[in-house]
C-alpha positions as CSV (number, residue, x, y, z in Angstrom):
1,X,199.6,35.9,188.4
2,X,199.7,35.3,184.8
3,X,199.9,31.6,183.2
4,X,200.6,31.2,179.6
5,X,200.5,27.9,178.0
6,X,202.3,26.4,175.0
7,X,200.9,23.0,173.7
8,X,203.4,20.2,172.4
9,X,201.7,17.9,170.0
10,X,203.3,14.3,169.4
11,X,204.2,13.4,173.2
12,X,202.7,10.8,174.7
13,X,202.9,12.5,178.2
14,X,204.2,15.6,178.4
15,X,201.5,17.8,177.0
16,X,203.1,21.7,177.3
17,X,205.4,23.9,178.4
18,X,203.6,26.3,180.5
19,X,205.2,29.5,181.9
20,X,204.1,31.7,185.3
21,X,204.3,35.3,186.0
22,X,204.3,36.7,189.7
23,X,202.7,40.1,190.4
24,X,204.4,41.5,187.0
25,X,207.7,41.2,189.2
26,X,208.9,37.1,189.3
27,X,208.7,34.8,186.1
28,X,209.4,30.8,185.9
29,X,209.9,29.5,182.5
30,X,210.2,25.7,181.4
31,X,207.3,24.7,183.8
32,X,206.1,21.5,182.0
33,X,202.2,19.4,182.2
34,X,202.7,15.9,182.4
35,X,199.7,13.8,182.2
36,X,200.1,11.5,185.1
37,X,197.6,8.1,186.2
38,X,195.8,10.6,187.9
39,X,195.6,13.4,185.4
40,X,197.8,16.2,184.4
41,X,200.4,17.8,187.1
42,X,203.3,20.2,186.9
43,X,206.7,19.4,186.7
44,X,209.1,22.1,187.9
45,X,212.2,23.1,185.4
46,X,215.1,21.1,185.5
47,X,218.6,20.2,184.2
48,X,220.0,16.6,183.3
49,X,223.5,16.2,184.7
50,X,226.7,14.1,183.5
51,X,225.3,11.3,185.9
52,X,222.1,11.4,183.9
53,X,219.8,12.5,187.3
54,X,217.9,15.4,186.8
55,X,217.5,18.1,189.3
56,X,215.0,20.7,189.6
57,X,216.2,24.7,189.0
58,X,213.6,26.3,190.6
59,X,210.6,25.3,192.7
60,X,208.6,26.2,195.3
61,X,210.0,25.9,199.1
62,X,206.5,25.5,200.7
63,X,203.2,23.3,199.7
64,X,201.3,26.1,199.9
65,X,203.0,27.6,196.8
66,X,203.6,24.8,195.1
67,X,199.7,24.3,195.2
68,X,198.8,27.4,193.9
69,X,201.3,27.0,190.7
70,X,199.9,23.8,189.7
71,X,195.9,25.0,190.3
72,X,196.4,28.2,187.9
73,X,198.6,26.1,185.3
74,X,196.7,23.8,185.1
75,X,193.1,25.4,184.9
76,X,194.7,27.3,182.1
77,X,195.7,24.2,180.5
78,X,192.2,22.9,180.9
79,X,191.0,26.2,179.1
80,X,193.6,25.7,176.0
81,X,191.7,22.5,175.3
């Protein structure tokens, strides 16, 4: 996988837009790092709609994945520091 990592400055939580490449074959843009109470996570890309809820367009269907996305964007976020 490859993890690339665009800082946003001026936020008060959301820290970058991060973006994650699968075996040269499967990319996810508009991943976002949120700093949370208990540090920074990954928010999957969503959409706002007319009711004003937002829902995610693309996330991972197992724990297991979902894991593994938020380990390697994060570490890379830790390494942009």
């Amino acid at each position: 996988s490859e993890v690339k990592i665009r800082k946003v400055e001026g936020k008060e939580k959301f820290k970058a837009w991060a973006t994650i490449t699968f075996d040269d074959s499967f990319r996810i843009h508009g991943l976002k790092v949120i700093e949370g109470k208990n540090g920074p996570f990954v928010a999957m890309p969503s959409r706002k709609l007319p009711n004003g809820e937002y829902i995610d367009t693309a996330y991972p269907l197992n724990e297991e994945l979902r894991e593994t996305i938020q380990k390697e964007i994060i570490e890379e976020y830790g390494r942009e520091e």
